[in-house]
C-alpha positions as CSV (number, residue, x, y, z in Angstrom):
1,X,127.0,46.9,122.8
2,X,127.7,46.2,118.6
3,X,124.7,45.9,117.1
4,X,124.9,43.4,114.0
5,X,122.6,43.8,111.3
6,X,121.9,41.1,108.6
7,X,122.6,42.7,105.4
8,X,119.3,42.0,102.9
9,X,119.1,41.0,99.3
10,X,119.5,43.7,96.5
11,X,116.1,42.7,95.4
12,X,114.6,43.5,98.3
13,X,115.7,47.3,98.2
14,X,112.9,48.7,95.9
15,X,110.4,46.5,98.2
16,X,111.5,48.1,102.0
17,X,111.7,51.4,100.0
18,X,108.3,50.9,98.4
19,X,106.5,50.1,101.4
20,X,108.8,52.6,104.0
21,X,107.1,55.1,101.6
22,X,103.2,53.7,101.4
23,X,103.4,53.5,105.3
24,X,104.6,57.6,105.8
25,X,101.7,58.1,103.8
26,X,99.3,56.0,105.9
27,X,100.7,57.3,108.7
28,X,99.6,60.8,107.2
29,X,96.4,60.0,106.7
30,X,95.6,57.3,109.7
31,X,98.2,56.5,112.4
32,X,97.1,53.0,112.9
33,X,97.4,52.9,109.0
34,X,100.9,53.6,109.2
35,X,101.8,51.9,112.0
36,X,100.7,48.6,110.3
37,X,102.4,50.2,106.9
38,X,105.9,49.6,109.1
39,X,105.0,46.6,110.6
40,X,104.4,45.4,107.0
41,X,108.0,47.0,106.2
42,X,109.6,45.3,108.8
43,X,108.3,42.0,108.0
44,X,109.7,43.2,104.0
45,X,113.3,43.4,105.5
46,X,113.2,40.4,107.2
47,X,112.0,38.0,104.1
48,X,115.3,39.5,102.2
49,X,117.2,39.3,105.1
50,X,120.9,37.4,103.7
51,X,122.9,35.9,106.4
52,X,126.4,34.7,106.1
53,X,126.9,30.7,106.3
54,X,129.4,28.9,107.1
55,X,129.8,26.4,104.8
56,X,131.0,22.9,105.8
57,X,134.4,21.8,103.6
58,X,134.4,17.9,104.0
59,X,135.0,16.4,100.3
60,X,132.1,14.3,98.8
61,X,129.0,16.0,99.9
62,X,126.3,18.3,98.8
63,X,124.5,21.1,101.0
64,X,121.4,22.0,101.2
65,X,120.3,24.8,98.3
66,X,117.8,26.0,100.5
67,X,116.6,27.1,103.9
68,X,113.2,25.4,104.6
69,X,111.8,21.9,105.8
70,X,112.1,18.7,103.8
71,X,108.1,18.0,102.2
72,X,109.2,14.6,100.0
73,X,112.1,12.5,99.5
74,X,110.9,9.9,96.3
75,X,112.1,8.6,92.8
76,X,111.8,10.7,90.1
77,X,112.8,11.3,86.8
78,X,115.3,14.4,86.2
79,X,113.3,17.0,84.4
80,X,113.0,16.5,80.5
81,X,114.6,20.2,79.9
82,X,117.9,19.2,81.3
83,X,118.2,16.4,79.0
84,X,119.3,13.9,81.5
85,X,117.6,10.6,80.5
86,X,114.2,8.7,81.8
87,X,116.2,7.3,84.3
88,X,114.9,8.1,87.8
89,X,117.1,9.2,90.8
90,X,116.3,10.4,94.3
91,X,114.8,14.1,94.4
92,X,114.8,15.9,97.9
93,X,111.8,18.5,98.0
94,X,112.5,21.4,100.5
95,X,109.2,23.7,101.3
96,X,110.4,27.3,102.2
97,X,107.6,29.5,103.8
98,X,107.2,33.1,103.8
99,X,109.5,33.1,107.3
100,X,112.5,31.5,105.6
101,X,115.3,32.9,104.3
102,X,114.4,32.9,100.6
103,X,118.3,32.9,99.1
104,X,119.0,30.0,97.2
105,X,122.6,28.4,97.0
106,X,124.2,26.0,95.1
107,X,125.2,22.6,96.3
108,X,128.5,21.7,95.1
109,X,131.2,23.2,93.7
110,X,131.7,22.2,90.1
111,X,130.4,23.5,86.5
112,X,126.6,24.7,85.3
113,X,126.1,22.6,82.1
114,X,122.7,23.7,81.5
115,X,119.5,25.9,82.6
116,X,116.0,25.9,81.7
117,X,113.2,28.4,82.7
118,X,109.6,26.7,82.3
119,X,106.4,29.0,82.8
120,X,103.4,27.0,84.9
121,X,101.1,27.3,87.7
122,X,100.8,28.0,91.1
123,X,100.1,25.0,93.0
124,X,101.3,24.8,96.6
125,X,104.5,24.5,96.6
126,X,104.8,21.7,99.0
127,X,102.2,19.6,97.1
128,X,104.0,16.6,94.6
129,X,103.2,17.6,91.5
130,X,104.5,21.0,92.3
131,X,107.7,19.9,90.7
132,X,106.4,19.6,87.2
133,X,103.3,21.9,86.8
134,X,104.5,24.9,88.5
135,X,106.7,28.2,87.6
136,X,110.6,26.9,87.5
137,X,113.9,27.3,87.4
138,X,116.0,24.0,86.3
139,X,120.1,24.0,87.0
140,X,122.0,21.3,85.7
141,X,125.4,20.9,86.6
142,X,128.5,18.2,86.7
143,X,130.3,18.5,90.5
144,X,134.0,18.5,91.2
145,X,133.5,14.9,91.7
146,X,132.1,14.1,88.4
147,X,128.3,14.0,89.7
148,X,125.5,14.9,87.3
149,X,123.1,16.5,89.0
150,X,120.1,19.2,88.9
151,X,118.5,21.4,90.9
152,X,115.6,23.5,90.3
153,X,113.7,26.8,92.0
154,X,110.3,26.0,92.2
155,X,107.5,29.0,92.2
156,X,104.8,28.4,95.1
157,X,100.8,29.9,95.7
158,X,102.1,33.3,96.2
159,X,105.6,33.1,94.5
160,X,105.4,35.3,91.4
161,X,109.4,35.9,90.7
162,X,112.4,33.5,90.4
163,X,115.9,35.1,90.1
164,X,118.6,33.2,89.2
165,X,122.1,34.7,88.9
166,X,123.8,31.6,87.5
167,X,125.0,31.3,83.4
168,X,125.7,27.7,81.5
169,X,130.0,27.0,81.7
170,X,130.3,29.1,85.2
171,X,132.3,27.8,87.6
172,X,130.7,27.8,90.9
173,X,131.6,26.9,94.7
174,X,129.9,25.0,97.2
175,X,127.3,27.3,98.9
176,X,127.8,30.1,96.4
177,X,124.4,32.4,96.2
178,X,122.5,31.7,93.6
179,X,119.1,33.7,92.8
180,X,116.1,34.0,95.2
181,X,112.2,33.0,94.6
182,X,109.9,35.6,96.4
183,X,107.8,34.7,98.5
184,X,106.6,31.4,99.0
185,X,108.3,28.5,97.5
186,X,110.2,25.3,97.0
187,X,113.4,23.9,96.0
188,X,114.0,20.4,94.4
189,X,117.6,18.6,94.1
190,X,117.9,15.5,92.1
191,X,120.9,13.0,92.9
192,X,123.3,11.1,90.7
193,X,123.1,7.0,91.8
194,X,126.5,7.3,93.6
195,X,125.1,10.4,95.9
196,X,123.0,9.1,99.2
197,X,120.6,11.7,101.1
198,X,121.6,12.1,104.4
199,X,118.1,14.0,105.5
200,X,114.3,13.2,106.4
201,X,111.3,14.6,105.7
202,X,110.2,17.2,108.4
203,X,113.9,17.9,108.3
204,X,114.6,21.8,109.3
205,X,117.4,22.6,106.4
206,X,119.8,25.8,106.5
207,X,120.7,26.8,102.9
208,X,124.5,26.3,102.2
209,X,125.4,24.5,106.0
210,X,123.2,21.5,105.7
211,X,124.7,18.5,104.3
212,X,121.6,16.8,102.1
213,X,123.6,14.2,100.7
214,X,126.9,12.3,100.6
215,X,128.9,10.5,97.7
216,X,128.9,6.7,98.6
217,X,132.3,5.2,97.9
């Protein structure tokens, strides 16, 4: 029988190493001290684990940047580093926990017209105010269907690194990897008016496959 194995994120290579090690060493000095060392290991490769999607091709529509379950759907206003007006739009809130695949993607295809890192706390992730007081990531970005929209990485009680691979003027493809946060964490999407969520809260999301919203006509 063919064994498939997920492949895992290059950052998590120095982490399975890292702890692979500590738990030979345990396992040296204590075998249940080693034993949990590669329990702890195992659990290591399976928060990097990255999985192929397959990601859905119907025109007009935005997938989810995250695996995770939807924690708010609200009005809110985009955030000030992006420069994208007071106005308020819909933002979708997606709570990933330390089981989820932690490999962000992007939504749409289209262009990155501006980024923002902004240092903070760390709140729980799937509390409101998350959005604005905690460690982030903001994307900005116009879609192939003219859509100005943002997306941000959002650091969570035990999240203490966001990676994210994108650059301002790259041209990017629906469901196209993106970064990571490691390990708890959130992700937040903001819609243009003319973009309609098509998910709930309690909503269990698959990062690149879910649709999370459609373009209204």
């Amino acid at each position: 029988m063919d064994v498939v194995m997920t492949p895992i994120h290059r950052e998590g290579h120095l982490f399975v190493a890292l702890f692979f090690a500590a738990s030979i060493v345990l396992m040296a000095l204590w075998a249940p001290l080693g034993w949990i060392g590669l329990v702890l290991t195992a659990w290591c490769l399976y928060f990097f684990r990255d999985p192929h999607r397959v990601v859905p091709e119907e025109k007009g529509i935005l997938v989810s940047p995250a695996d995770g379950t939807v924690c708010l759907i609200m009005e809110a206003t985009p955030p000030a580093e992006l420069g994208m007006g007071d106005e308020k739009v819909t933002r979708v809130s997606i709570f990933l926990s330390v089981f989820n695949v932690h490999v962000n993607r992007v939504p749409a295809a289209g262009t990155i017209t501006g980024l923002a890192y902004v240092p903070g706390k760390y709140l729980n992730a799937a509390a409101e105010e998350a959005s604005e007081e905690n460690e982030r990531q903001l994307v900005r970005m116009t879609t192939e269907d003219g859509d100005d929209i943002a997306f941000a990485q959002v650091a969570g009680l035990v999240a203490r690194r966001i990676l994210c691979d994108l650059e301002e003027g790259q041209k990017v493809d629906r469901g196209d990897r993106m970064g990571l946060i490691r390990f708890g964490s959130r992700t937040d999407i903001y819609l243009s008016a003319k973009l309609k969520p098509m998910v709930k809260v309690g909503q269990t999301m698959i990062g690149g496959e879910t649709v999370i919203a459609r373009r209204s006509a």
